[in-house]
MARPA-640808 format. One record per residue (C-alpha): x, y, z; residue in three letters. Coordinates in pm, 1 decimal. Layout:
// MARPA-640808
<r><u>X</u><v>Y</v><w>Z</w><bavo>ALA</bavo></r>
...
END
This chain:
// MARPA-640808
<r><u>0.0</u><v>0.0</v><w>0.0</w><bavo>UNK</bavo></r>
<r><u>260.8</u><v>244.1</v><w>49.0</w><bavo>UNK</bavo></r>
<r><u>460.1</u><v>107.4</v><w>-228.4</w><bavo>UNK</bavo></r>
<r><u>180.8</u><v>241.5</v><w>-438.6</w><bavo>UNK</bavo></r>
<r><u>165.0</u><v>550.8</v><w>-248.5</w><bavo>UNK</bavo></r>
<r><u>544.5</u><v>600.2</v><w>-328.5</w><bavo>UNK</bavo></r>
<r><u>480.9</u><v>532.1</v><w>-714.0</w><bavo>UNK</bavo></r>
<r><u>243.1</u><v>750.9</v><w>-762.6</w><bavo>UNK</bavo></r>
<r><u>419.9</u><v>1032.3</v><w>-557.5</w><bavo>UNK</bavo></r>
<r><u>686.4</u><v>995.1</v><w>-868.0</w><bavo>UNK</bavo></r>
<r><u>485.3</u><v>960.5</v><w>-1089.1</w><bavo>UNK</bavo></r>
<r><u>406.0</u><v>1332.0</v><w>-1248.3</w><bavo>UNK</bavo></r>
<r><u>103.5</u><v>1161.5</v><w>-1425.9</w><bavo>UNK</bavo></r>
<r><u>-25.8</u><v>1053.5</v><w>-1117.6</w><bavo>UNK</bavo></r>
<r><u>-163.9</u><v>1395.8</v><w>-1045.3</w><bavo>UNK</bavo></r>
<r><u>-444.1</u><v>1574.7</v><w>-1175.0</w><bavo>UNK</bavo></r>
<r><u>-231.4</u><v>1886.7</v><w>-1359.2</w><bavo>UNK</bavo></r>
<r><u>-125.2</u><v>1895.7</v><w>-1706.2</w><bavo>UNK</bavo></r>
<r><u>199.8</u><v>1954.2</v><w>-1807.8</w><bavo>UNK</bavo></r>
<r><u>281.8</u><v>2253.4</v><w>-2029.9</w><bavo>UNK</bavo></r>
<r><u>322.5</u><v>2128.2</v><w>-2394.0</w><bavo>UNK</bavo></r>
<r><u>159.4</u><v>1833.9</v><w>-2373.9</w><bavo>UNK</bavo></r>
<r><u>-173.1</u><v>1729.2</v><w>-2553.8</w><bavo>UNK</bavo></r>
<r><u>-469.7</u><v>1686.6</v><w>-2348.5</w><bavo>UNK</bavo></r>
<r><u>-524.3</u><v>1355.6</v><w>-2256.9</w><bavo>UNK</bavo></r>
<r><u>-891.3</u><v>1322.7</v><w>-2421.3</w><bavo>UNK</bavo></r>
<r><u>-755.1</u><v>1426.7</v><w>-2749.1</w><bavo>UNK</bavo></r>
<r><u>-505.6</u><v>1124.3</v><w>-2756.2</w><bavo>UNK</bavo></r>
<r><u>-552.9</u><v>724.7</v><w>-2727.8</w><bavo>UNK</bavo></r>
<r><u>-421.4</u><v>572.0</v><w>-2383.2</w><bavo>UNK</bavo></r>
<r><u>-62.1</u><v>463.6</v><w>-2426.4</w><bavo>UNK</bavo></r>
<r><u>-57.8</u><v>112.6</v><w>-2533.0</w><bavo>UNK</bavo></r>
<r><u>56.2</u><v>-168.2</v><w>-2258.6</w><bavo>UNK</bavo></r>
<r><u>303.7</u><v>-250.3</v><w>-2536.8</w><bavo>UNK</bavo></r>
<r><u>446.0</u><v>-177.7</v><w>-2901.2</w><bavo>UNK</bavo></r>
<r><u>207.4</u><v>-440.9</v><w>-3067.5</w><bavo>UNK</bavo></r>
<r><u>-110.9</u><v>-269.9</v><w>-2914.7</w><bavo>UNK</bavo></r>
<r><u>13.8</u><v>30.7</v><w>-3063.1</w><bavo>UNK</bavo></r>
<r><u>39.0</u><v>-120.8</v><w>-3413.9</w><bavo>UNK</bavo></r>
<r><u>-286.0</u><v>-251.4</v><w>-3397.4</w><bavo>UNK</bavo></r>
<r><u>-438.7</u><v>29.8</v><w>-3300.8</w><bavo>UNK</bavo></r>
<r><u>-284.4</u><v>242.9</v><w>-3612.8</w><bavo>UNK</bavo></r>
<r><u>-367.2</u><v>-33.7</v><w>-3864.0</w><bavo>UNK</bavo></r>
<r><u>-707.1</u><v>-33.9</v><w>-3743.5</w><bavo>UNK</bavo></r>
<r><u>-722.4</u><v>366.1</v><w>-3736.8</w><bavo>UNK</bavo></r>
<r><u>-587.0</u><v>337.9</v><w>-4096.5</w><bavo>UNK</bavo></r>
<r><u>-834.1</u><v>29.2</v><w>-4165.2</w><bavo>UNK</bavo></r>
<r><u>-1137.8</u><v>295.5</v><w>-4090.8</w><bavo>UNK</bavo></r>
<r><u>-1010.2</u><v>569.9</v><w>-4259.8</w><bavo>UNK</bavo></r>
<r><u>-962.3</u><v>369.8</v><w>-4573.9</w><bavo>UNK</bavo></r>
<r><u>-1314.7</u><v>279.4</v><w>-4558.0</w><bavo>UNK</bavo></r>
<r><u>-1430.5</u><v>599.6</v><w>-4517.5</w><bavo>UNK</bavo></r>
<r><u>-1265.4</u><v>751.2</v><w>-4795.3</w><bavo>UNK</bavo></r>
<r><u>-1382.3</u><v>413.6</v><w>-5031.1</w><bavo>UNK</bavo></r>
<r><u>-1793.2</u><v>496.4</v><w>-4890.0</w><bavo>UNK</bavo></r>
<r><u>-1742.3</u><v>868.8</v><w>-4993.6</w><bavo>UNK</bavo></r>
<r><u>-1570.6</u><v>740.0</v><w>-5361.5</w><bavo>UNK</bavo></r>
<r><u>-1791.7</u><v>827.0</v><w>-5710.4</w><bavo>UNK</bavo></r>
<r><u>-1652.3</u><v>458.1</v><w>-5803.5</w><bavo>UNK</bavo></r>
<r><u>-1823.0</u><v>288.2</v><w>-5481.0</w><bavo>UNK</bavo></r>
<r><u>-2177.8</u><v>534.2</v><w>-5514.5</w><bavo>UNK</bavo></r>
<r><u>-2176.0</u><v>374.4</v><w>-5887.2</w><bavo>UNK</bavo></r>
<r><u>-2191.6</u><v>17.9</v><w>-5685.3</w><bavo>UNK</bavo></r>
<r><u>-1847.8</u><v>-124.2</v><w>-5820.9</w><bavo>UNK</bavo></r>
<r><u>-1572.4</u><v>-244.0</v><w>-5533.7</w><bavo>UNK</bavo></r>
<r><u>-1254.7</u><v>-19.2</v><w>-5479.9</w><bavo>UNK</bavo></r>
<r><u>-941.5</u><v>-265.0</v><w>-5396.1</w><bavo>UNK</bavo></r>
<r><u>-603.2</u><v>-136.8</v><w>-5258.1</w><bavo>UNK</bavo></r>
<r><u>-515.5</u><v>245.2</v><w>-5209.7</w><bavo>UNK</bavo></r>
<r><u>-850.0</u><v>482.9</v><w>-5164.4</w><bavo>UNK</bavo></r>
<r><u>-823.7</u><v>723.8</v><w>-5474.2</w><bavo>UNK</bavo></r>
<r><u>-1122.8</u><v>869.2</v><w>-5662.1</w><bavo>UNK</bavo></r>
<r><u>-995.2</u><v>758.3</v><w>-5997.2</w><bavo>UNK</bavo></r>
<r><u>-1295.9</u><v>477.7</v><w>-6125.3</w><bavo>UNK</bavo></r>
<r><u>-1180.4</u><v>189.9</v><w>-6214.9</w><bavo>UNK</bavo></r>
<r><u>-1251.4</u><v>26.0</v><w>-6536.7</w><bavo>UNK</bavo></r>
<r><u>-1503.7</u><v>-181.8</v><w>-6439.8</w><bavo>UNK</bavo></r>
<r><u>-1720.5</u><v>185.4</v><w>-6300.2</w><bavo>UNK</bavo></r>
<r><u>-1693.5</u><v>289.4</v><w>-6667.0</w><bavo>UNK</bavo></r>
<r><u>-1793.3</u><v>-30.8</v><w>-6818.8</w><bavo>UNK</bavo></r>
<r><u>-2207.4</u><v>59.6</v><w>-6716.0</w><bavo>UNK</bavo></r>
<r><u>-2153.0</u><v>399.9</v><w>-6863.5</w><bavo>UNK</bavo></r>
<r><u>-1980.0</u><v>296.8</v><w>-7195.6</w><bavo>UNK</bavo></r>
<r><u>-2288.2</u><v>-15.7</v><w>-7237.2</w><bavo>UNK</bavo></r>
<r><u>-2570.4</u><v>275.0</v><w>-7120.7</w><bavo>UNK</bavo></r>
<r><u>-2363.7</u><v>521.7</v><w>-7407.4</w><bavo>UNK</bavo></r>
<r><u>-2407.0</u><v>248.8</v><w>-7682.6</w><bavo>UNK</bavo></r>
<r><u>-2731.3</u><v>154.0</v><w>-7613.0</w><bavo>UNK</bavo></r>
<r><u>-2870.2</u><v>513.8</v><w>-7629.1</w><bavo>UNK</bavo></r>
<r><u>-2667.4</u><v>553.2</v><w>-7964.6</w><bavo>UNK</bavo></r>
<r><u>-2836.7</u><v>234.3</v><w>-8097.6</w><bavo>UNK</bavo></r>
<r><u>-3180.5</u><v>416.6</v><w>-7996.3</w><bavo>UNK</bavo></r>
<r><u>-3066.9</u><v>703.1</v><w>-8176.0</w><bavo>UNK</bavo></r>
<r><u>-2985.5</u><v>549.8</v><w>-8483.6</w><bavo>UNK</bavo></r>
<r><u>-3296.1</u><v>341.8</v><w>-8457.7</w><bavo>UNK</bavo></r>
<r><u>-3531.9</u><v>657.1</v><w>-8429.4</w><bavo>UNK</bavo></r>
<r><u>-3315.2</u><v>873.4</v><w>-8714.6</w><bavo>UNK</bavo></r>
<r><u>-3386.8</u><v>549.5</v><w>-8959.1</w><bavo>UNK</bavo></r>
<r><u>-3742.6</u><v>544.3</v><w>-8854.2</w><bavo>UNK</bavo></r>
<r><u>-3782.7</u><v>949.3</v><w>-8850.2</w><bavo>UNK</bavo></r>
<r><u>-3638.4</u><v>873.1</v><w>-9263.4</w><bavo>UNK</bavo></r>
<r><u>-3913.5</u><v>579.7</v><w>-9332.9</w><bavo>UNK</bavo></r>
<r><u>-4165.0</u><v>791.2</v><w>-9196.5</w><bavo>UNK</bavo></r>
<r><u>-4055.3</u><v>1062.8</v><w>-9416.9</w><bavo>UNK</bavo></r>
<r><u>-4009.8</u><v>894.9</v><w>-9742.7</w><bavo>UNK</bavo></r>
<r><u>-4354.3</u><v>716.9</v><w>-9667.3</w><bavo>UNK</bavo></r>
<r><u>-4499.4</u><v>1075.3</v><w>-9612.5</w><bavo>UNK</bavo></r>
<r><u>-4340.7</u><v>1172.5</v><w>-9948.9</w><bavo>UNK</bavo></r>
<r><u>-4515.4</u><v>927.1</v><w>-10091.2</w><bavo>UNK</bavo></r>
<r><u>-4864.5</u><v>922.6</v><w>-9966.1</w><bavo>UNK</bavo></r>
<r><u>-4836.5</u><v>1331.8</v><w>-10109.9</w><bavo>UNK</bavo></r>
<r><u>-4718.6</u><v>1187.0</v><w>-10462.6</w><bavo>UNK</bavo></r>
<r><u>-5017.3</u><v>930.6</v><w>-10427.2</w><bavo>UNK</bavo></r>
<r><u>-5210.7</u><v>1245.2</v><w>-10353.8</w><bavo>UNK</bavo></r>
<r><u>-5079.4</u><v>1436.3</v><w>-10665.5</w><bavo>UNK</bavo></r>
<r><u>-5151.8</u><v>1163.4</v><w>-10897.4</w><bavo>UNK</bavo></r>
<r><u>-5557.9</u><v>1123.6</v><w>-10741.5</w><bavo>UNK</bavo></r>
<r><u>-5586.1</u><v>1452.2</v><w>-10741.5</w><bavo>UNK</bavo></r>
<r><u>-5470.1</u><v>1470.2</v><w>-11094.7</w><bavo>UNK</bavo></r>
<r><u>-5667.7</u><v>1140.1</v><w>-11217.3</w><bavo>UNK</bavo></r>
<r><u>-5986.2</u><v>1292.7</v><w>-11074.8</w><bavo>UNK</bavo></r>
<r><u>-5998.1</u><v>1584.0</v><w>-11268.1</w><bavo>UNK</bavo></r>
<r><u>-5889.7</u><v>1399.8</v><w>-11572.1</w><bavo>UNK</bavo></r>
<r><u>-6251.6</u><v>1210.6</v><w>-11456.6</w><bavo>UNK</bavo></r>
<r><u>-6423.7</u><v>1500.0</v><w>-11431.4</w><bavo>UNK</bavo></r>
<r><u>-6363.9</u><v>1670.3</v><w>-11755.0</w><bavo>UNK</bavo></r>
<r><u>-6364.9</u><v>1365.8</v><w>-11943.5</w><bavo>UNK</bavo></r>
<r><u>-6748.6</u><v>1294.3</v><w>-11748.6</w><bavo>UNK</bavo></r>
<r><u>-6786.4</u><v>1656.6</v><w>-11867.9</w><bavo>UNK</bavo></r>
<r><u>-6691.1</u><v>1633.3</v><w>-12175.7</w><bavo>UNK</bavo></r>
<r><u>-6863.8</u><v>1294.0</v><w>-12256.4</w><bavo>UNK</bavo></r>
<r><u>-7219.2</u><v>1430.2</v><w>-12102.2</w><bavo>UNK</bavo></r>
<r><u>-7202.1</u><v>1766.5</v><w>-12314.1</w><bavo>UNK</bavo></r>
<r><u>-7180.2</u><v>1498.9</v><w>-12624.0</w><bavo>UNK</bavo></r>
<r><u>-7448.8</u><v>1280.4</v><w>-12491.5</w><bavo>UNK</bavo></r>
<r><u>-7645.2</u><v>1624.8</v><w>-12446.2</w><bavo>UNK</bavo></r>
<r><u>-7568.0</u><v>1727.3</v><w>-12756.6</w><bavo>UNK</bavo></r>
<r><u>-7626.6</u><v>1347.8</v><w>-12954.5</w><bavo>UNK</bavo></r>
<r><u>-7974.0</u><v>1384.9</v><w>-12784.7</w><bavo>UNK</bavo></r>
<r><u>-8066.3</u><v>1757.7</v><w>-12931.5</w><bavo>UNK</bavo></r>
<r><u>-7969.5</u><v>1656.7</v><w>-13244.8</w><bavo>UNK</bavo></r>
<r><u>-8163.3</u><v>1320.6</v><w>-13234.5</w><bavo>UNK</bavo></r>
<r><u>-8442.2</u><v>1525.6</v><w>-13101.0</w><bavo>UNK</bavo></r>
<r><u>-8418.8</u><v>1839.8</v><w>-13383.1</w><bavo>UNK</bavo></r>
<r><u>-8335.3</u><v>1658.1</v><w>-13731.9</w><bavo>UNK</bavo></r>
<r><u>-8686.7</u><v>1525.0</v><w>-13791.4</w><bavo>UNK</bavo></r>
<r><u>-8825.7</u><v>1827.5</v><w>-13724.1</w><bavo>UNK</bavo></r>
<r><u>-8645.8</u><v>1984.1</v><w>-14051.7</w><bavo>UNK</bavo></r>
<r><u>-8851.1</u><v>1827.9</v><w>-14298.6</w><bavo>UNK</bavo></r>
<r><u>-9159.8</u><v>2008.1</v><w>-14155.4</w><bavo>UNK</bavo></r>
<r><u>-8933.0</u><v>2354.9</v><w>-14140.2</w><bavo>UNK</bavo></r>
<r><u>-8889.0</u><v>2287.6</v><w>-14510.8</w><bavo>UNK</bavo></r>
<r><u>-9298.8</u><v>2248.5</v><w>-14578.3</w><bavo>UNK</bavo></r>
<r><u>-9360.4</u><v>2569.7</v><w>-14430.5</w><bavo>UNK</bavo></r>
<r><u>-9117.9</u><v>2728.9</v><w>-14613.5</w><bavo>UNK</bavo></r>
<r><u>-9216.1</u><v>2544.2</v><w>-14978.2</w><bavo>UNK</bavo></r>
<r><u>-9589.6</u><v>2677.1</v><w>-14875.7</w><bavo>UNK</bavo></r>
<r><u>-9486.8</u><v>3041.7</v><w>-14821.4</w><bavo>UNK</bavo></r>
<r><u>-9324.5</u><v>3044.6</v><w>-15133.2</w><bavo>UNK</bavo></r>
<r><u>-9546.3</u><v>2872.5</v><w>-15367.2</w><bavo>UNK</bavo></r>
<r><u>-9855.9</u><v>2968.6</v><w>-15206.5</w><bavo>UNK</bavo></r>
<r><u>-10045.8</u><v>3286.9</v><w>-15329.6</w><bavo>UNK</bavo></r>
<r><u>-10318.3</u><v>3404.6</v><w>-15116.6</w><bavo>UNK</bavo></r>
<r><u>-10623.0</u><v>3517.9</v><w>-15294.2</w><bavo>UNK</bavo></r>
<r><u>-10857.8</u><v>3610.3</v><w>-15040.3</w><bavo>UNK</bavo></r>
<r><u>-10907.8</u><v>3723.0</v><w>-14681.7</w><bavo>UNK</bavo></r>
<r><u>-10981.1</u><v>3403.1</v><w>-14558.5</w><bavo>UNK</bavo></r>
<r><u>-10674.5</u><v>3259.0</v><w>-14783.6</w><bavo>UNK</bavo></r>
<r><u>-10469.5</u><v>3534.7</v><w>-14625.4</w><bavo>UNK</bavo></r>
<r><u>-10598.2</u><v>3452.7</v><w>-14252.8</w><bavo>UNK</bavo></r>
<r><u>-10536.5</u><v>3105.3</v><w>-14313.4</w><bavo>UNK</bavo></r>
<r><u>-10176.8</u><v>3143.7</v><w>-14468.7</w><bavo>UNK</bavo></r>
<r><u>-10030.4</u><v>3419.6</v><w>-14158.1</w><bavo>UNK</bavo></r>
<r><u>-10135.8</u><v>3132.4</v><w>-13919.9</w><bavo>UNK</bavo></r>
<r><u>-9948.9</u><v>2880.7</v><w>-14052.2</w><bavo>UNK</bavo></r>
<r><u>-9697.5</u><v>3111.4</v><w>-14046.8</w><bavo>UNK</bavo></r>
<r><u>-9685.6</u><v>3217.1</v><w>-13733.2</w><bavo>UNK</bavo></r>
<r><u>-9653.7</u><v>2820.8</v><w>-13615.1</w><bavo>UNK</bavo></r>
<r><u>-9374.2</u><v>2831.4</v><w>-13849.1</w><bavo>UNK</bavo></r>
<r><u>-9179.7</u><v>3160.5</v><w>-13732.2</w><bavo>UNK</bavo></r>
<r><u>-9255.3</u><v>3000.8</v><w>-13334.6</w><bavo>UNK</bavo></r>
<r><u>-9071.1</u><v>2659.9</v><w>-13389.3</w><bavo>UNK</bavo></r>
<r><u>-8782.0</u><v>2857.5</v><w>-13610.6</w><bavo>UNK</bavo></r>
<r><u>-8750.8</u><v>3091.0</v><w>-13259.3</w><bavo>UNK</bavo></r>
<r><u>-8752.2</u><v>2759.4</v><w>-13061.8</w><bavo>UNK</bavo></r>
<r><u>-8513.7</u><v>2614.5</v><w>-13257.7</w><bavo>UNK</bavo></r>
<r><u>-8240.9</u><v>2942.9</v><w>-13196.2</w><bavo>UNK</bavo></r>
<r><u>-8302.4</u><v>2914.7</v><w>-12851.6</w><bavo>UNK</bavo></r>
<r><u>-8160.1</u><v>2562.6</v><w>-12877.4</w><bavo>UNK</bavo></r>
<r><u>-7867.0</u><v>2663.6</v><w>-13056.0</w><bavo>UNK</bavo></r>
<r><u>-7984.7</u><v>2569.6</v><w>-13392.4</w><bavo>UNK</bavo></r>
<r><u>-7889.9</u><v>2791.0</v><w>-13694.7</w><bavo>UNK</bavo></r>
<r><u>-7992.6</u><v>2764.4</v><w>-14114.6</w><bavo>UNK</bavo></r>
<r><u>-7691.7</u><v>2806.5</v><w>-14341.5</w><bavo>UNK</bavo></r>
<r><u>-7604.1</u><v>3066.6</v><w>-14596.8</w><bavo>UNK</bavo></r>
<r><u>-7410.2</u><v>2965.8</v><w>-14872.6</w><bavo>UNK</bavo></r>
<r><u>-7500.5</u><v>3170.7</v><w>-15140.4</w><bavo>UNK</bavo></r>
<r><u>-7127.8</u><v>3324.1</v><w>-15266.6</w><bavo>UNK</bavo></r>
<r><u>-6961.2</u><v>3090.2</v><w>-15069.6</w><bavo>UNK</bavo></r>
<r><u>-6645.6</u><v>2823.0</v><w>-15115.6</w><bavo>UNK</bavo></r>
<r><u>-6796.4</u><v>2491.7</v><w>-15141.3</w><bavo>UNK</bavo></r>
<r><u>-6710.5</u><v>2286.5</v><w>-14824.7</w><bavo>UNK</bavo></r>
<r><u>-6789.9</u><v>1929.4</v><w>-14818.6</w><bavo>UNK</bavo></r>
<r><u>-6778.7</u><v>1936.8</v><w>-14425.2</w><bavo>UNK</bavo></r>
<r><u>-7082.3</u><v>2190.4</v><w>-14448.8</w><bavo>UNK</bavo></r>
<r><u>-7237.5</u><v>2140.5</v><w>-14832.7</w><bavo>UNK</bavo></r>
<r><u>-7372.7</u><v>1886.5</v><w>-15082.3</w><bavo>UNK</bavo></r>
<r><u>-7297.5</u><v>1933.4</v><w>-15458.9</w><bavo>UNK</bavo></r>
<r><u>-7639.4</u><v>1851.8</v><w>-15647.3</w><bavo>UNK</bavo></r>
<r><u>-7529.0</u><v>2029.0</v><w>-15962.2</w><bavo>UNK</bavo></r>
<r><u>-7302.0</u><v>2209.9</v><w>-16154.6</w><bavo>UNK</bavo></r>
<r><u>-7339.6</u><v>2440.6</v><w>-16401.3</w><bavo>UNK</bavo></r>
<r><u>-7056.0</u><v>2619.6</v><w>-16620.7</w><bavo>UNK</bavo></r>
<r><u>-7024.9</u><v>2988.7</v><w>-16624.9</w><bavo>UNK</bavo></r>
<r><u>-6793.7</u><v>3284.3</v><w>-16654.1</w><bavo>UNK</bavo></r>
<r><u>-6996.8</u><v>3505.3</v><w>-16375.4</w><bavo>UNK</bavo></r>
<r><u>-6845.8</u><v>3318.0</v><w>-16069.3</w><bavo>UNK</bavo></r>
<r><u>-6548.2</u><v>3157.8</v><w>-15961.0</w><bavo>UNK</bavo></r>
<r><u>-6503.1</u><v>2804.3</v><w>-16013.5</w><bavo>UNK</bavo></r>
<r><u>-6645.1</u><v>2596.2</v><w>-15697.3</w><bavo>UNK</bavo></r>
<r><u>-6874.9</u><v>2906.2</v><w>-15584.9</w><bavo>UNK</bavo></r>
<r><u>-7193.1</u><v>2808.0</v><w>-15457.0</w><bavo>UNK</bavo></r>
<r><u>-7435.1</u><v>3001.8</v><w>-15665.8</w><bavo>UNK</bavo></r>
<r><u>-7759.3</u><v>2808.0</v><w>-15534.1</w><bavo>UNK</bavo></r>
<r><u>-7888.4</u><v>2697.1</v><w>-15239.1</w><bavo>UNK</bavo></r>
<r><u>-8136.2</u><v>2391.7</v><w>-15328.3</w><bavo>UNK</bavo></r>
<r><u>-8228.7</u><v>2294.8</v><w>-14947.0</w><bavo>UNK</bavo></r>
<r><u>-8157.3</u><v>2463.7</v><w>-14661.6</w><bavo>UNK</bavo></r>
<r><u>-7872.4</u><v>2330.2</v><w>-14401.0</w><bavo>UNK</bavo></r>
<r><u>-7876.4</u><v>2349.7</v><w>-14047.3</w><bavo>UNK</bavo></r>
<r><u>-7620.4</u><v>2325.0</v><w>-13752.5</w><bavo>UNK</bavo></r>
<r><u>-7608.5</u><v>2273.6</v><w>-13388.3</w><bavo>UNK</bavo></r>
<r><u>-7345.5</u><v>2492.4</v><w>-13209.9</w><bavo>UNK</bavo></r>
<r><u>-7043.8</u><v>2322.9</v><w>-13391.3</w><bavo>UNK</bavo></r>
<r><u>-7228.4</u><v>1993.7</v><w>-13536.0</w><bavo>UNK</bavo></r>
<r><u>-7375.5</u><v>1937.5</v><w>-13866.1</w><bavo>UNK</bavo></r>
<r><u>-7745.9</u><v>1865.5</v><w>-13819.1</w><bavo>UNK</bavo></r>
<r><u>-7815.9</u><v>1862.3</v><w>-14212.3</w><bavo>UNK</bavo></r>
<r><u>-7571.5</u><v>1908.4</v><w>-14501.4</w><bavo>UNK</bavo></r>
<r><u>-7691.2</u><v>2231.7</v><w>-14741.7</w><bavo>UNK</bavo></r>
<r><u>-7817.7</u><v>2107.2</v><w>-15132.6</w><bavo>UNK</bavo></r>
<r><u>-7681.0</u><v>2339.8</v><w>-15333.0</w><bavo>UNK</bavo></r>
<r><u>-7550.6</u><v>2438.0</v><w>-15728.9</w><bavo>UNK</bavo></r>
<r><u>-7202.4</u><v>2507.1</v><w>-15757.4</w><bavo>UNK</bavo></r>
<r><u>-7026.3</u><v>2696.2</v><w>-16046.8</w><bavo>UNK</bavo></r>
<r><u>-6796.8</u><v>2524.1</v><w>-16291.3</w><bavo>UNK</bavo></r>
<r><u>-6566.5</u><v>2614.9</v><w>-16477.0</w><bavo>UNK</bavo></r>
<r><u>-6728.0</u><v>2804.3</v><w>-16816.8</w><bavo>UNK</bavo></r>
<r><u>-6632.8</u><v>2702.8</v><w>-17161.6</w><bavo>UNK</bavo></r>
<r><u>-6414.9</u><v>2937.8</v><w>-17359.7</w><bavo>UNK</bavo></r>
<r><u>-6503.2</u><v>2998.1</v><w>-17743.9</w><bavo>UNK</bavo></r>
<r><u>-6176.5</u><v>2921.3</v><w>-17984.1</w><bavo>UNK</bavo></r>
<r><u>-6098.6</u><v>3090.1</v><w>-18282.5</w><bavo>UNK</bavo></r>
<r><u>-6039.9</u><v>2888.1</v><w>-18601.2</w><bavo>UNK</bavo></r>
<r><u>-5948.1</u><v>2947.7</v><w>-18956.5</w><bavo>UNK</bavo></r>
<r><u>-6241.0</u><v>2859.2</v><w>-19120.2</w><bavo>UNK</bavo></r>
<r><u>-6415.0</u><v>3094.5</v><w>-18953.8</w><bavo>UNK</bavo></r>
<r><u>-6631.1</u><v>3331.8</v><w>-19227.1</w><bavo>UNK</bavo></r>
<r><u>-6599.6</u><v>3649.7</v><w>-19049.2</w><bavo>UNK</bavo></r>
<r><u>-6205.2</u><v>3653.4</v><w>-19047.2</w><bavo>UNK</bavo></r>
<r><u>-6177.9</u><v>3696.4</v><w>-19451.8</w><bavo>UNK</bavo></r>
<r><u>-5886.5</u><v>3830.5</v><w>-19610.0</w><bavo>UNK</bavo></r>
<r><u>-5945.6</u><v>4211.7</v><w>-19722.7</w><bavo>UNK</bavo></r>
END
């Protein structure tokens, strides 16, 4: 007992002051029994550090496994993830640029397919157009052409007939006046009575009946109109009869003629 008093009379640590220059006693470990405590205790000091510093590494957030010194440098299996992730959203993009050019030459050519309906239904609708004006027109001109013939009795009557008498007279304006009301419903239709008189002859429009030779008109002149022609707009309904000059004959003089006598 006073053995121990003794020690810890010489022992300055003993007692509760601090020595000047020293570190205070919570802010450094015990002393170690012995020199292999002490290395222990600085490997595992240096055991928890090195953990820390691996926890607070961008390589071990990523979830790969840091081995030997703590650095922040990733190792190459960290970059691996990011290099497959990389490739796999340049595949996408390629994928989407070649399907963004399908969908763009198939927009191309649903507007060509456009174009071309577009243009094939007009080409329908004027040719409908064109075909019902002819089937309009077939129909007028079926309609109109036997109504010539009676056109041409009321005009043989006017001319031949002489009235005489009041009653003859009466009798004569009312057939003309049903005559002058279907010529007026025939110009309403279009319908139209040639003139040829002093005209070319033109087979498209005229029929040649006769001939007859003189010197008054030129050769191939109509010079008589023997029935009337009609047309509808630009159609023939009825060709014009007519007489068409020919050429006239010319008188030669010969030597045997009496009046040319030597004097």
């Amino acid at each position: 007992m006073i053995d121990e008093e003794k020690q810890q009379d010489q022992d300055p640590n003993s007692t509760g002051e601090t020595p000047e220059g020293s570190p205070i006693a919570s802010e450094n470990p015990p002393a170690p029994a012995n020199s292999n405590e002490s290395a222990d205790w600085e490997l595992e000091l240096a055991r928890a550090y090195q953990s820390a510093q691996v926890d607070r590494s961008p390589a071990n957030a990523s979830g790969s496994t840091v081995t030997g010194s703590a650095t922040n440098t990733p190792t190459a299996d960290g970059v691996e993830p990011w290099k497959r992730e990389l490739a796999q959203v340049t595949d996408e993009k390629e994928a989407l640029k070649t399907q963004l050019q399908a969908a763009s030459a198939q927009l191309e050519e649903l507007k060509n397919q456009n174009l071309r309906l577009a243009a094939d239904f007009e080409n329908f609708r004027r040719r409908t157009q064109k075909e019902k004006e002819e089937l309009d027109l077939q129909a007028r001109c079926l309609t109109i052409k036997p109504l010539l013939p009676v056109i041409d009795n009321f005009e043989r009557a006017r001319s031949h007939i002489k009235p005489q008498t009041d009653g003859e007279m009466n009798i004569h304006k009312s057939y003309q006046s049903v005559y002058k009301q279907m010529v007026d419903g025939l110009k309403q239709i279009g319908v139209s009575p040639m003139r040829p008189e002093g005209e070319q002859f033109d087979p498209n429009l005229h029929e040649a009946l006769l001939s007859e030779p003189t010197d008054e008109h030129e050769e191939g002149t109509i010079i008589q109109e023997l029935e009337r022609g009609y047309i509808l707009g630009d159609r023939v309904l009825r060709h014009a009869k007519v007489k068409v000059a020919a050429a006239g004959l010319s008188v030669v003089a010969s030597d045997e003629n009496p009046d040319s006598s030597e004097g």
